[in-house]
VEXDREN-2710 file (C-alpha; in Angstrom, 1 decimal):
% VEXDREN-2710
k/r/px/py/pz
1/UNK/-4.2/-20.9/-8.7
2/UNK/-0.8/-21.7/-9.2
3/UNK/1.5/-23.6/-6.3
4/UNK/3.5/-20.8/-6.2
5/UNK/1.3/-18.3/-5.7
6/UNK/0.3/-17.2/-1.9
7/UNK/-2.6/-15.4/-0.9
8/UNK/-1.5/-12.6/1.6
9/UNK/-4.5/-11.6/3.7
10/UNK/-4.9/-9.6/7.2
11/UNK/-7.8/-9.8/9.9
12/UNK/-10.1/-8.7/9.3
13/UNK/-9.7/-8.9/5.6
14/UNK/-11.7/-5.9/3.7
15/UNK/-10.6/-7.3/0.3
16/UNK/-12.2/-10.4/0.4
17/UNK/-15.5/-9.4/-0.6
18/UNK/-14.4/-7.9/-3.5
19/UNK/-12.4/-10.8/-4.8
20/UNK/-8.9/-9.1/-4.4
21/UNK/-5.9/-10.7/-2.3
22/UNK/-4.7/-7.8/-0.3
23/UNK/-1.1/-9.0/-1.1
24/UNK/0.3/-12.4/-3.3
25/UNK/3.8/-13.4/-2.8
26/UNK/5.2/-14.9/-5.9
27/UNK/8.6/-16.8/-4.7
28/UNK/10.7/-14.0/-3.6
29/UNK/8.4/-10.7/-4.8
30/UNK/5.0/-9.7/-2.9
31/UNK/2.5/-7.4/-4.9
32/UNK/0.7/-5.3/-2.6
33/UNK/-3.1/-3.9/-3.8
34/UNK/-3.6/-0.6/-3.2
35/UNK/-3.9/0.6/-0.1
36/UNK/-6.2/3.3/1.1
37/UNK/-6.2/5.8/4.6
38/UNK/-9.1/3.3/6.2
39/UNK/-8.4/1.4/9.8
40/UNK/-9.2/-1.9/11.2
41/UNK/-12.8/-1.7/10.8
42/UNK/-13.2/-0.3/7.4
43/UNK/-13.9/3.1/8.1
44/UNK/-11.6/5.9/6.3
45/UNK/-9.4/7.8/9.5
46/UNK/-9.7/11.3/8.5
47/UNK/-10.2/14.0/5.7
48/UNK/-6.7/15.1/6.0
49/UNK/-4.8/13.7/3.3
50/UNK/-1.9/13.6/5.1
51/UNK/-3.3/11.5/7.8
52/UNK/-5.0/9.2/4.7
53/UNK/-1.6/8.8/3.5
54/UNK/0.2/7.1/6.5
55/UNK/-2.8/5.0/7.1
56/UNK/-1.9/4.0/3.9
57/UNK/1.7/3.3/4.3
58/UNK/0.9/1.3/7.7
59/UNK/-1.8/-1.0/5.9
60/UNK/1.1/-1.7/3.5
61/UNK/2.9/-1.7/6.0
62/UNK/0.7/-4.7/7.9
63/UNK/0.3/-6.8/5.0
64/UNK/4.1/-6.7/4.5
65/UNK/4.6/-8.3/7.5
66/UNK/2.3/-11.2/6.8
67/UNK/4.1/-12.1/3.7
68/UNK/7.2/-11.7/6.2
69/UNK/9.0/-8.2/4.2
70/UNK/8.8/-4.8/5.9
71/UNK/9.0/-1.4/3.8
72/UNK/12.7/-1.5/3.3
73/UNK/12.2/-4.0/1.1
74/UNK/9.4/-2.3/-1.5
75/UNK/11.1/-1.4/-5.0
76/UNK/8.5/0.2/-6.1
77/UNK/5.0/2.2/-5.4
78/UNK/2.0/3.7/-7.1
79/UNK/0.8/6.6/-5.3
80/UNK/-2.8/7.5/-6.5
81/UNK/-3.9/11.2/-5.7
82/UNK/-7.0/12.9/-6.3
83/UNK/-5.5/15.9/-5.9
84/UNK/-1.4/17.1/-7.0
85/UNK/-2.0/19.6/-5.2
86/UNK/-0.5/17.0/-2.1
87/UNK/2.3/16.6/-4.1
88/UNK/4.3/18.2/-1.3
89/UNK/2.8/16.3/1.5
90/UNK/3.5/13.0/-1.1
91/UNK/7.2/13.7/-1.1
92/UNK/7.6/14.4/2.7
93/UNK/6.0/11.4/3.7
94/UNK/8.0/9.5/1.4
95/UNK/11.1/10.7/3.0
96/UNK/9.6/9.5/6.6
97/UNK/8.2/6.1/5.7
98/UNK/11.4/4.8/2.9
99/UNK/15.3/5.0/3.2
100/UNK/17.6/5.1/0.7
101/UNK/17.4/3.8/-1.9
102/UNK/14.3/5.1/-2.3
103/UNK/11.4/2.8/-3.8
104/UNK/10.3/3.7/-7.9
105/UNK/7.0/5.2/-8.1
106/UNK/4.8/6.5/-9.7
107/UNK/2.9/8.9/-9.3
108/UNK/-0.9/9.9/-10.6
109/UNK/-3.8/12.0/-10.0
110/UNK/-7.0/10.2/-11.1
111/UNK/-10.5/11.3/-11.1
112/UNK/-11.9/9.1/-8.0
113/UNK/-10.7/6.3/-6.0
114/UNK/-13.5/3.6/-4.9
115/UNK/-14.9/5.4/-1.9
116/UNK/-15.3/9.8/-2.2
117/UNK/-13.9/10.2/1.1
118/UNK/-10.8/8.9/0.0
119/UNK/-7.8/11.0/-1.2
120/UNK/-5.0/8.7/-1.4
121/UNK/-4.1/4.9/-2.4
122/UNK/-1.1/3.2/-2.6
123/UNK/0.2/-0.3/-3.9
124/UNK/3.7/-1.9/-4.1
125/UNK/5.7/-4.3/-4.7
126/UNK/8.5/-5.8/-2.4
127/UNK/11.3/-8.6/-3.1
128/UNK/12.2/-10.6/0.0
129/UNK/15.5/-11.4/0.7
130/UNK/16.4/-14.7/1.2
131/UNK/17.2/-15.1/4.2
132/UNK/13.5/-14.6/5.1
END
């Protein structure tokens, strides 16, 4: 791995297993891996998707902060949905969690995500300022 490269990883780390970094910061930009509705111990939170998806946005949330960013600095997201049908819950919670200007994103419904109970994922990718 390259000198620039850092490994961004919380505790405990459910990534590691897998061979996925839960973030890498690359100088000034951190790439986020998808994040899914499940809490500190591994176990998804609800089947509400709405509840999945701010899990979500606070495990991005956490690992943000360990590469020292927060959400205001994301410039872009992937939302995965199993279901469009949430489209409407996708677009409030958006307007909770980011400010203006809003992050890029898209936006896809795919056939599974890598547990069934899981409705939602989310990755991003954030640029630092300096001054941090």
């Amino acid at each position: 791995m390259s000198n620039h490269l850092t490994a961004i990883r919380t505790e405990p780390d459910w990534y590691e297993p897998y061979a996925i970094s839960q973030a890498i910061r690359a100088g000034n930009t951190v790439y986020v891996s998808g994040q899914a509705g499940i809490d500190e111990h591994g176990r998804t939170v609800s089947d509400d998707f709405e509840t999945q998806m701010r899990q979500s946005v606070a495990n991005i949330e956490r690992v943000l902060a360990e590469a020292g960013a927060t959400l205001r600095d994301i410039v872009k997201v992937t939302i995965m949905v199993t279901d469009m049908a949430n489209l409407e819950s996708v677009v409030k919670i958006r307007k909770e969690v980011f400010d203006k200007p809003y992050p890029a994103d898209n936006l896809l419904q795919v056939a599974a995500l890598a547990s069934p109970e899981w409705k939602v994922e989310i990755d991003a990718v954030a640029v630092v300022p300096e001054t941090r």
